[in-house]
C-alpha positions in Angstrom: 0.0 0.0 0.0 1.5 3.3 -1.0 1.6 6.2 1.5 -0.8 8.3 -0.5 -3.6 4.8 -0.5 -2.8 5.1 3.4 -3.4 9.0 3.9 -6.5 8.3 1.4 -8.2 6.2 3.8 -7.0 7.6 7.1 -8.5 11.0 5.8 -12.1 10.2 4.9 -14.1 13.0 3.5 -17.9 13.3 3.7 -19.4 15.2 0.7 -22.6 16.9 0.0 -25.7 14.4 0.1 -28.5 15.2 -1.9 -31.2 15.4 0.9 -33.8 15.9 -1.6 -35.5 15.4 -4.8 -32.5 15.9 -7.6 -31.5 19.1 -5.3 -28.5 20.6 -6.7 -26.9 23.1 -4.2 -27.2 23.3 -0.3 -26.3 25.9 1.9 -24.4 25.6 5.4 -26.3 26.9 7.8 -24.7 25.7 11.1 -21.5 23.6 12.0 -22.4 21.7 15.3 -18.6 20.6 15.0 -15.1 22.1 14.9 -11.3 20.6 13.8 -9.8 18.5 16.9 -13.5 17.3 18.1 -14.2 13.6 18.0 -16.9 12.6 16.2 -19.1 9.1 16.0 -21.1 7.1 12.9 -24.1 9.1 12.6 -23.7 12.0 14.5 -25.2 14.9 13.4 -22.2 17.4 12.3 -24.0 20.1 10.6 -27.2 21.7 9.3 -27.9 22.7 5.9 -30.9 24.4 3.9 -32.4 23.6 0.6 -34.6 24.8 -1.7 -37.1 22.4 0.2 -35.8 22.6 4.1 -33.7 22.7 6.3 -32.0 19.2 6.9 -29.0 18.3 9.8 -26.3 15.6 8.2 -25.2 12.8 10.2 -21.5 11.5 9.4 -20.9 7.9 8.8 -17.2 8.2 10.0 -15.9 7.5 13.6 -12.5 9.7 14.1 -11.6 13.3 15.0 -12.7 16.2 12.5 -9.2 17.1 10.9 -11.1 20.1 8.4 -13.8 22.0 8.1 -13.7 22.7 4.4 -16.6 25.5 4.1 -17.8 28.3 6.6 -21.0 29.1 7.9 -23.8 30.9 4.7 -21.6 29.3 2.4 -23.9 27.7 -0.6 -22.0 24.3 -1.7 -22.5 22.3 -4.7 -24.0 18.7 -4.3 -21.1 16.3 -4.8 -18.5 18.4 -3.1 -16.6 17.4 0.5 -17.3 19.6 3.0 -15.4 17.8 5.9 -12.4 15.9 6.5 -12.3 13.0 9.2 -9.2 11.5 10.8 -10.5 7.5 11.2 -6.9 7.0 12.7 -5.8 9.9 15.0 -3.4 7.7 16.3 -1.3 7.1 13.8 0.6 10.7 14.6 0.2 13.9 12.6 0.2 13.5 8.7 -1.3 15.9 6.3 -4.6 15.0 4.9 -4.6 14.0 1.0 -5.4 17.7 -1.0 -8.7 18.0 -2.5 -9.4 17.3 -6.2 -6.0 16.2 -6.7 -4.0 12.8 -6.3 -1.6 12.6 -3.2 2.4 12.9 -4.8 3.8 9.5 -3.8 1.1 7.9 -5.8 1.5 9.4 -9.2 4.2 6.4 -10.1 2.2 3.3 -9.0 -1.2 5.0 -10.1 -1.9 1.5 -12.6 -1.8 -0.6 -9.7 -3.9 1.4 -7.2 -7.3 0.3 -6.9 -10.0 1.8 -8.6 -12.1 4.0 -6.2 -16.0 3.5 -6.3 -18.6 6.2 -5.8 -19.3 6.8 -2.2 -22.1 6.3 -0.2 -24.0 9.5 1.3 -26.8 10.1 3.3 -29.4 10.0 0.3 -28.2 8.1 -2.8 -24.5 8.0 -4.0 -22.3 10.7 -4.3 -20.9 11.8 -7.8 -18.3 9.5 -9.5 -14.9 9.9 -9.3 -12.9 12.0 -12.1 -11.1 9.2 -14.1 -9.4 11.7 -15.9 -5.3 11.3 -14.4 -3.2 13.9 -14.2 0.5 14.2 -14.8 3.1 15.1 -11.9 4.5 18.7 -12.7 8.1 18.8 -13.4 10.1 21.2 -11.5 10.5 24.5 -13.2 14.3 25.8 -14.3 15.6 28.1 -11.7 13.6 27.0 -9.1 15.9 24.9 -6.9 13.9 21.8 -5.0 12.5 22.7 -1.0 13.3 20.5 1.2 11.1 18.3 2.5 9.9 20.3 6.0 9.4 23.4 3.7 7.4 21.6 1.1 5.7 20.6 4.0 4.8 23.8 5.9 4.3 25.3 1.9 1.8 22.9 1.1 0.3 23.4 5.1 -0.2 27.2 4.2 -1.7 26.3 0.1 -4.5 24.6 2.2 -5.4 27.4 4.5 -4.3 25.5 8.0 -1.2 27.1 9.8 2.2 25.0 9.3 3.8 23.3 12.1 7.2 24.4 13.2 10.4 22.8 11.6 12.7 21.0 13.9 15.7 22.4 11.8 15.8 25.7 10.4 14.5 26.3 7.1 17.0 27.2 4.7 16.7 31.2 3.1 14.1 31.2 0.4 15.8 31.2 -3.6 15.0 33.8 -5.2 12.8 33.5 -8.4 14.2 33.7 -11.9 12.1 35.9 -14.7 11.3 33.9 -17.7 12.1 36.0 -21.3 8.8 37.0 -21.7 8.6 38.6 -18.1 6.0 36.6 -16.7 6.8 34.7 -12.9 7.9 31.3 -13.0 5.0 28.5 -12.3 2.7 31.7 -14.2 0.3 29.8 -16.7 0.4 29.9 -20.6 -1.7 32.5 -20.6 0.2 34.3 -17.8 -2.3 34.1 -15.3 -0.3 34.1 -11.6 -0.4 30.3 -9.5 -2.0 30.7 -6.3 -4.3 28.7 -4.1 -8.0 30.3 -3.6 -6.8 32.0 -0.1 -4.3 33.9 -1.5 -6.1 35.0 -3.9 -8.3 36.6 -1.8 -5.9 38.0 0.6 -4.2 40.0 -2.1 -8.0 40.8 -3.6 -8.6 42.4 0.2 -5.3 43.8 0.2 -5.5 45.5 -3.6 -2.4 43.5 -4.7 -2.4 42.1 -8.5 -0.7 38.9 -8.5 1.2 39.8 -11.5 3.6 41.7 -9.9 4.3 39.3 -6.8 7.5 37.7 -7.2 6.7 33.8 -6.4 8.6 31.9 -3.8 7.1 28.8 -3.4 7.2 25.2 -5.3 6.6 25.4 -9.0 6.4 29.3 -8.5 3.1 29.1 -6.6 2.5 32.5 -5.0 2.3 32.3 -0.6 0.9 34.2 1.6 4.6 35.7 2.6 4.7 36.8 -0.9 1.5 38.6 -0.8 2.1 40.0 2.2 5.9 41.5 1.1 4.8 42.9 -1.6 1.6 45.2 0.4 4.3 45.9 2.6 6.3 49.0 0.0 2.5 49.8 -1.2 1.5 50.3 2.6 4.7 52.3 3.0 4.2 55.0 0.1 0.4 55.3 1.1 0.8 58.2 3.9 3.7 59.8 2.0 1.9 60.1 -1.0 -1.7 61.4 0.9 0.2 63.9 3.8 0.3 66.6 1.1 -3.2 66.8 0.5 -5.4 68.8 2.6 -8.9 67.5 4.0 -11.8 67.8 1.7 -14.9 69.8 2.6 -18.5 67.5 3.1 -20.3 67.8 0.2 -23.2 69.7 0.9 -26.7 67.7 1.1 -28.6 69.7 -1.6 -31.8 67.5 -0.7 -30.9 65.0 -3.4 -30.3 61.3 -1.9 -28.6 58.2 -3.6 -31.7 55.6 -3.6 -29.1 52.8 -3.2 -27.9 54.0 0.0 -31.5 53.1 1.7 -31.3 49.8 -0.3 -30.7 46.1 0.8 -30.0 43.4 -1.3 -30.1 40.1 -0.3 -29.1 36.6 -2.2 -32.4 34.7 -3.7 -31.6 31.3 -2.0 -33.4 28.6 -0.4 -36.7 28.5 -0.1 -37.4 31.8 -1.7 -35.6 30.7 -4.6 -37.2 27.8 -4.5 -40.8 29.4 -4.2 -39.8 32.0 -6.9 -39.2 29.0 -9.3 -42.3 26.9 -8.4 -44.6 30.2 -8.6 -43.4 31.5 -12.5 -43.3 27.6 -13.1 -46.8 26.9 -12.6 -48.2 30.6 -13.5 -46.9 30.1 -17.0 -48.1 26.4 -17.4 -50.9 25.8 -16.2 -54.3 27.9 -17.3 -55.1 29.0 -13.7 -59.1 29.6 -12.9 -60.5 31.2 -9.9 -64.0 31.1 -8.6 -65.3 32.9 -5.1 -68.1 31.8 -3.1 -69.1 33.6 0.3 -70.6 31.3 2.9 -72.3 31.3 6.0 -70.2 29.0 8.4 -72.1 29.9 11.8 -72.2 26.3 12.4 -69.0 24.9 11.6 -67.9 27.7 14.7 -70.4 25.9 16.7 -69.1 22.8 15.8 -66.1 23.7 16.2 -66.5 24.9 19.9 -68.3 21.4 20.7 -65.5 19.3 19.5 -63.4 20.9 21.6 -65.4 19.8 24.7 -65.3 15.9 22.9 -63.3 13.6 24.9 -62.1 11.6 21.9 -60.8 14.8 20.5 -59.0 15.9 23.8 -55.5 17.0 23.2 -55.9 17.5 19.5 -56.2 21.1 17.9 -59.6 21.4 17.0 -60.0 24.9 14.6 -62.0 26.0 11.8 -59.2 24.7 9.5 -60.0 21.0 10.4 -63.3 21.0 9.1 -62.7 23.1 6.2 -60.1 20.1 4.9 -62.4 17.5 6.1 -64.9 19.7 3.7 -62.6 19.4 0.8 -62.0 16.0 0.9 -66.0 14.8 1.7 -66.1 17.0 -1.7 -63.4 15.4 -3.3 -64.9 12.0 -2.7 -67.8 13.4 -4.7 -65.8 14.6 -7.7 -62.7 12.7 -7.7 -62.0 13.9 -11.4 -60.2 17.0 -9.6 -57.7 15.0 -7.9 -55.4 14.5 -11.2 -52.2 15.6 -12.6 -50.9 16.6 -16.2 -48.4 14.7 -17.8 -47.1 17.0 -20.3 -44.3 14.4 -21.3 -46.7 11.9 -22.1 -49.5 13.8 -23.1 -51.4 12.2 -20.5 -54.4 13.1 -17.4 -53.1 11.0 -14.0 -56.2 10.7 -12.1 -55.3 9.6 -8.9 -56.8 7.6 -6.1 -55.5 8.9 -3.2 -55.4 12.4 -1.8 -52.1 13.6 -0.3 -53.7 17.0 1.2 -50.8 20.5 0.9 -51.3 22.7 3.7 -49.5 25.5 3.3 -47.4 27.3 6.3 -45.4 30.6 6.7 -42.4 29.9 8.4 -39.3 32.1 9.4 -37.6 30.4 6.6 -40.3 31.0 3.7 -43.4 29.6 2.5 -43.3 25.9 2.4 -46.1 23.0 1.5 -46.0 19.7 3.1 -48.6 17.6 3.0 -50.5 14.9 4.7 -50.6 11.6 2.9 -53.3 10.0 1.9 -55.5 11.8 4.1 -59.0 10.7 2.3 -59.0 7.5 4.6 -57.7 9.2 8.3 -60.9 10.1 10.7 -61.2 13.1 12.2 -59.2 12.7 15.2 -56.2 11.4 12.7 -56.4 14.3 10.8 -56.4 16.7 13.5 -53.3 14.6 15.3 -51.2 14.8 12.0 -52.6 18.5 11.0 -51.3 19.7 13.9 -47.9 17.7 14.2 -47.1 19.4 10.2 -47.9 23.1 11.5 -45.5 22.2 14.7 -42.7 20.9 12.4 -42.9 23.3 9.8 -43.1 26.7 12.3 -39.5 24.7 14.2 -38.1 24.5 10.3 -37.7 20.6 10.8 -39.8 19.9 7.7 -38.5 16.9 5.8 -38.0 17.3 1.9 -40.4 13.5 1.8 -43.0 15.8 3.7 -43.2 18.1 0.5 -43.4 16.1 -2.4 -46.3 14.5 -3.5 -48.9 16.4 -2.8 -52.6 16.7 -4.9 -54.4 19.5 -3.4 -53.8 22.1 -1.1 -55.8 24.8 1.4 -53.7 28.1 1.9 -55.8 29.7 5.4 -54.9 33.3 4.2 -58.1 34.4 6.5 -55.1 34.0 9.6 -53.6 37.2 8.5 -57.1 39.3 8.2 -57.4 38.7 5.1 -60.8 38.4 2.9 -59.8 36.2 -0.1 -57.1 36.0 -2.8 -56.1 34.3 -6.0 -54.0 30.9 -4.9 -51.3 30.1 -7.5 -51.2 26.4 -7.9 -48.3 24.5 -6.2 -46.8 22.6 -9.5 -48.1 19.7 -10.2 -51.3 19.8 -8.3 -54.9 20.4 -10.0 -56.1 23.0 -7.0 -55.7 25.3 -4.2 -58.5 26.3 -2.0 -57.8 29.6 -0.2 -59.8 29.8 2.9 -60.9 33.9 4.1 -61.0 35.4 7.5 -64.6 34.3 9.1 -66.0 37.7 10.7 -69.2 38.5 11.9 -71.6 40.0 9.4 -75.3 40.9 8.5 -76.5 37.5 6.9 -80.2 36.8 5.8 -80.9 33.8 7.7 -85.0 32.3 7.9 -85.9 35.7 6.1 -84.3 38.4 8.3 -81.1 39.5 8.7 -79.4 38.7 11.3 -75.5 38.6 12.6 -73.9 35.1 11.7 -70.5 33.9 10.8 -69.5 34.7 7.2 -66.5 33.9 5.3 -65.0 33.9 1.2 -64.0 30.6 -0.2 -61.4 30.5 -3.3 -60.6 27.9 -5.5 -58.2 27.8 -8.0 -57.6 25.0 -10.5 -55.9 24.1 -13.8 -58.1 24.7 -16.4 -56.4 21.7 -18.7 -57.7 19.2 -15.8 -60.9 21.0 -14.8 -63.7 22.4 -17.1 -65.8 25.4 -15.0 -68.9 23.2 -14.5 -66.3 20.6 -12.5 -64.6 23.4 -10.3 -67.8 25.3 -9.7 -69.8 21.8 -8.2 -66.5 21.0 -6.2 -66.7 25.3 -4.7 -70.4 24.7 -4.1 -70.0 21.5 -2.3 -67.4 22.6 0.2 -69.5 26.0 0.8 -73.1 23.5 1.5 -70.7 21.5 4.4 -69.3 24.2 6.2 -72.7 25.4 5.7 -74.7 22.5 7.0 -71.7 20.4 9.0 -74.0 17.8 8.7 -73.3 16.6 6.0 -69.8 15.5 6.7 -71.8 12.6 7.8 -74.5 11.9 5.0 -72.2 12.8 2.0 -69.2 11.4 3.9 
């Protein structure tokens, strides 16, 4: 076994699941672990947020973390590492194999190395290894070999982790040679300067361009000592070259502001991005039709206020939002041509016979959709029980990506926020979206005389390629008559 087969599986590296549906990116929101803590198979070791939820990663490694490769808000591609895991602490300090590239002392047995297979992650596989091999560099002319600690504590300080202290004292740093066309040595062919991503941005922050740093390291690969001695003349000449000049006078505020001073712009990721997508997705694909219905729901309240006092319902949440879903899907059962999907692939209607019911909740993090499956065949007291664990979950942000796919229908409650009625955008893939008004006392005719009862507007909006107006208008009027007449959750039931 070559030393660089040995560092390979000492160091294991845990990449990017996908925690979702074909999800692409993911975005660290939390580390729950730092470099030097010891970590166990299936510990949770971070928390991340995708366009669906927010999800925390177990590692299936047992060692000590040896690298953090990300920070905290960074957004990271599905398929990349994001942590580095000593399996072997005890083997004394060794340098963990660099990423996306092949560890030195196995470049000349790399035919007899064994072929590495894709990883397992926490949903799936991760992305197959690069079969594509690449060639050792040769040293560059002029650019005498380090020896081994400085190649060491070099390469230490290319992957952004401070270098431990030589035992023997590193001997003085050769001086690069010019090449005839004036570029650096170990500049590309197109003269761009080598330097790892850190340095990069050091010099970036400290307005240095990389052209004119004089590389010291292997293969003329720019440091950070590099960076940092050539800011030092530019820091110098900075207060000689501004004493002479005298303070400016404010500018005067002639009453004209700059609009993007009292702007803020913030990064469409997440959920929002996610939301953004599903919303123009399904606005410009599926014909969208809305009808409105105001109904008298004075006794769904009452109903309401006596299922509360039911010992079979105790410690369930009993609101008007129960019945109205038990109202949709009583109605449902009476027109189950609604409950479909179009296959625009296929050309095809999928009528489906089951009813995985969207509720949709604001949360800190967005608006989300999960739904409860299959919940045509749950009683009353099951959908109240699972109704209320999916508002808990979502409103803690611990909504599962499973918990959002799938669904057929779904009731937005936008009478919560005061709110009278609204047009519902479909969530994609779904045939409607009842939106469900604020109820508010009002002057009703009820037995011929008008009288104060509880009123509320009912909105339903459906794909007009699934639903003709005849279909949606008996499903509107048939949720209106049971919140109407509760009763009939039991004779049309």
């Amino acid at each position: 076994m070559t030393t660089g087969t040995a560092k390979a599986q000492r160091f294991r590296e845990f990449k990017m699941p996908d925690v979702g549906e074909g999800l692409t990116e993911a975005e660290i929101l939390k580390w729950y672990v730092q470099p030097g803590d010891t970590v166990t198979d299936g510990q949770v070791v971070c928390e991340v947020e995708t366009a669906k939820a927010a999800v925390e990663l177990p590692i299936p490694y047992t060692g000590v973390v040896h690298e953090l490769r990300f920070g905290e808000g960074v957004t990271v591609d599905v398929g990349t590492a994001i942590i580095a895991v000593d399996t072997d602490p005890g083997a004394g300090p060794a340098e963990a194999p660099a990423t996306g590239s092949a560890p030195q002392e196995a470049a000349p047995a790399e035919e007899d190395a064994e072929p590495q297979g894709r990883q397992a992650v926490l949903v799936g596989y991760g992305a197959a290894p690069s079969s594509t091999k690449r060639r050792a560099r040769k040293p560059q002319a002029g650019v005498p070999s380090q020896p081994e600690p400085v190649k060491a504590a070099l390469q230490a300080e290319l992957n952004g982790r401070p270098a431990a202290q030589p035992a023997a004292p590193v001997a003085p740093q050769p001086v690069a040679t010019v090449t005839p066309d004036a570029r650096p040595v170990g500049a590309g062919t197109a003269g761009r300067p080598l330097a790892k991503p850190p340095v990069r941005k050091l010099a970036k922050d400290l307005g240095i361009d990389l052209a004119t740093v004089s590389p010291t390291g292997p293969d003329g690969i720019i440091t950070r000592e590099d960076v940092h001695a050539a800011a030092a003349p530019a820091a110098a000449q900075a207060p000689a070259a501004e004493a002479p000049a005298a303070p400016a006078a404010a500018p005067v505020v002639t009453g004209v502001v700059d609009a993007a001073a009292r702007e803020r712009r913030v990064p469409v990721k997440g959920v929002r991005k996610a939301t953004a997508q599903a919303m123009v997705a399904s606005a410009f694909t599926a014909p969208h039709v809305t009808e409105f219905i105001t109904v008298d729901v004075t006794r769904t309240m009452k109903l309401v206020q006596e299922l509360k006092q039911d010992p079979d319902m105790a410690g369930l949440r009993v609101n008007p939002l129960l019945i109205v879903a038990k109202a949709l899907l009583v109605a449902l059962k009476r027109h189950p041509e609604v409950n479909a999907s179009w296959d625009e692939a296929n050309q095809e209607i999928v009528y489906k016979d089951y009813v995985n019911l969207g509720i949709a909740a604001a949360t800190p993090r967005g608006l989300i959709v999960p739904n409860i499956k299959d919940a045509g065949s749950k009683t009353l007291p099951q959908l109240a029980e699972e109704l209320g664990d999916l508002v808990a979950t979502a409103r803690e942000g611990k909504t599962s990506p499973a918990a959002m796919s799938g669904g057929t229908v779904t009731i937005t409650n936008v009478g919560v926020f005061g709110v009278d009625s609204g047009t519902p955008i479909l969530n994609p893939g779904e045939s409607a979206i009842l939106a469900v008004g604020a109820i508010k006392l009002q002057p009703w005719v009820h037995k011929g005389k008008v009288k104060a009862r509880q009123v509320t507007t009912l909105a339903l909006s459906f794909d007009h390629r699934l639903i003709d107006g005849e279909l949606g208008s008996k499903l509107l009027a048939d949720i209106a008559a049971v919140l109407e007449r509760p009763k009939r959750l039991i004779t049309w039931g």
